[in-house]
Every structure is written in C-alpha cells, then in structure tokens.
matplotlib code that plots the C-alpha trace (Angstrom):
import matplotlib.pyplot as plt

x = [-6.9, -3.4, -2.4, 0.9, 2.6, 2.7, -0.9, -3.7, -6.6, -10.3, -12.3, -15.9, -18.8, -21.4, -24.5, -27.1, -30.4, -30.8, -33.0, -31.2, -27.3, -28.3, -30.2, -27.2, -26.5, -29.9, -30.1, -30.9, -27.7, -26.1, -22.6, -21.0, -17.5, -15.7, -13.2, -11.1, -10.7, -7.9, -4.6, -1.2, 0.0, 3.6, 6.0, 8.5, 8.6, 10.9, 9.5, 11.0, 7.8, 5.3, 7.3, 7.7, 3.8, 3.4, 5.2, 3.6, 0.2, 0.1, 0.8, 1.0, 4.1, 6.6, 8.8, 9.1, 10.2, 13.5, 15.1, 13.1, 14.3, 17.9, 18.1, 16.5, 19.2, 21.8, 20.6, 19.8, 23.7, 24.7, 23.6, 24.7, 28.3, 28.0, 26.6, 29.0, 32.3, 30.5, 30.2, 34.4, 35.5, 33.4, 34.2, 38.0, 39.6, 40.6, 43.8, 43.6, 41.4, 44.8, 46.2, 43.4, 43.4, 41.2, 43.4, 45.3, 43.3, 44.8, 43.5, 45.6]
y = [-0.8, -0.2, 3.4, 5.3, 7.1, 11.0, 10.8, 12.9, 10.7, 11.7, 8.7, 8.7, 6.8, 5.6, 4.1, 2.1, 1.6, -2.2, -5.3, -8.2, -7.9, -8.2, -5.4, -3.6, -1.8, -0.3, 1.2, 4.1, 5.6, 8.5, 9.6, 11.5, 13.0, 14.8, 17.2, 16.8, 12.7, 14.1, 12.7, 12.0, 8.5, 8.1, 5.4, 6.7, 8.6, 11.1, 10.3, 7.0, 7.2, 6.9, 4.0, 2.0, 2.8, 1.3, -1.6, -2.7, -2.4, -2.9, -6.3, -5.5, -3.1, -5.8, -3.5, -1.3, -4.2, -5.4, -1.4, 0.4, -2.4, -1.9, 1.7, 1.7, -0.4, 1.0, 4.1, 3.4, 1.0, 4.9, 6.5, 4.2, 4.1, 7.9, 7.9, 5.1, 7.5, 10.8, 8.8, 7.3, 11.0, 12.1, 9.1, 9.0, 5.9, 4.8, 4.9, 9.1, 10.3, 10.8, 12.7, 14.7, 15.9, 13.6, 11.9, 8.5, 5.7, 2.8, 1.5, 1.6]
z = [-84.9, -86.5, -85.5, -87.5, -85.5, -85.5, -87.0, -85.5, -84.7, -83.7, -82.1, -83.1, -81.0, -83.5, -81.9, -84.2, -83.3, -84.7, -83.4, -86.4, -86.7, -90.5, -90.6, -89.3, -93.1, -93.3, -89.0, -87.7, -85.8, -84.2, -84.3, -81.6, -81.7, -78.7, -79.3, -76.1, -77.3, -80.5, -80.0, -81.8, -81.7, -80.5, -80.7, -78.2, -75.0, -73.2, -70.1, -68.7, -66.3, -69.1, -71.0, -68.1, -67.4, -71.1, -70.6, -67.2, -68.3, -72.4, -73.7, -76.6, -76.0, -77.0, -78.7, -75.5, -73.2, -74.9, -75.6, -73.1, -70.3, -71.4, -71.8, -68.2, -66.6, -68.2, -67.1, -63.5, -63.7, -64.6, -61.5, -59.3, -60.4, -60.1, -56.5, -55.4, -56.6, -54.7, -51.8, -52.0, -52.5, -49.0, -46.9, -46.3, -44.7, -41.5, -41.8, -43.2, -40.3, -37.9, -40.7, -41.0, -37.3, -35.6, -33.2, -33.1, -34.8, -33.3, -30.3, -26.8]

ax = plt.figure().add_subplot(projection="3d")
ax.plot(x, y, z, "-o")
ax.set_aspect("equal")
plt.show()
C-alpha cells in the first residue's frame, strides 16, 4: 500500500466468508472499522527518537537512513564540540593553579 503523506487514513478489516478463492466476488463478508485506528501519514519527524526508531526497524525507510544518519551525526558532532569547550573553560592548567592560589606546582 502506497500512502501520501499528510493524508488521513482509516484502515478497514473486511472478513469474507468463502470456501473457493473463485468464489471470492460473490461471498458473504463483514466489514469492521475502528475509530481509534485513523491516522495521518508522515514523511518526516521532529523527534530524532521516532526517526531513528524508523530506521532501525522499517526496511523500507531508505530515505530516512542517508539524511536522517547525517543530520544525527552532525548533530550529536555538535554537542560534543560544545561539551568539550564547557569543559576547557572549567578545567584550568597546571601551570595556572599557582596563580590561582593554590600553592607551588612544581615538585621539591
């Protein structure tokens, strides 16, 4: 099934009462439709959680691997570089703890 995106969809469950698959046209069935199934189909996500859930588990998310993977590493390349300079402004060097009041660095 070939879904469009931002479409509302309703799945219906029809079940057919048939003992010849060519008898099939001319069957008694019974449809059934469940109001909490409605959804929208979505090609994109806001929630990095839910696209990376796609693209683990849906093979056929082939168009999420490629851009979702490098938004993802660019993003997590992003926060390292940002924790890696919050951690160089709070660690001060050697060499600037004696300035700093905490005795003479170099051993005796």
């Amino acid at each position: 099934t070939i879904l469009n995106s931002m479409h509302k969809y309703q799945p219906r469950f029809h079940i057919v009462k048939a003992n010849d698959i060519l008898k099939l046209p001319c069957s008694t069935f019974r449809s059934y439709v469940f109001a909490e199934m409605q959804f929208i189909a979505v090609t994109a996500y806001q929630n990095d959680k839910i696209t990376q859930l796609k693209i683990d588990n849906n093979p056929f998310a082939k168009g999420f691997r490629d851009t979702g993977n490098q938004r993802r590493e660019k993003r997590k390349l992003q926060q390292y570089e940002k924790r890696s300079q919050e951690a160089d402004r709070k660690c001060a060097p050697i060499s600037d703890l004696s300035a700093q009041g905490f005795g003479d660095t170099k051993s005796s």
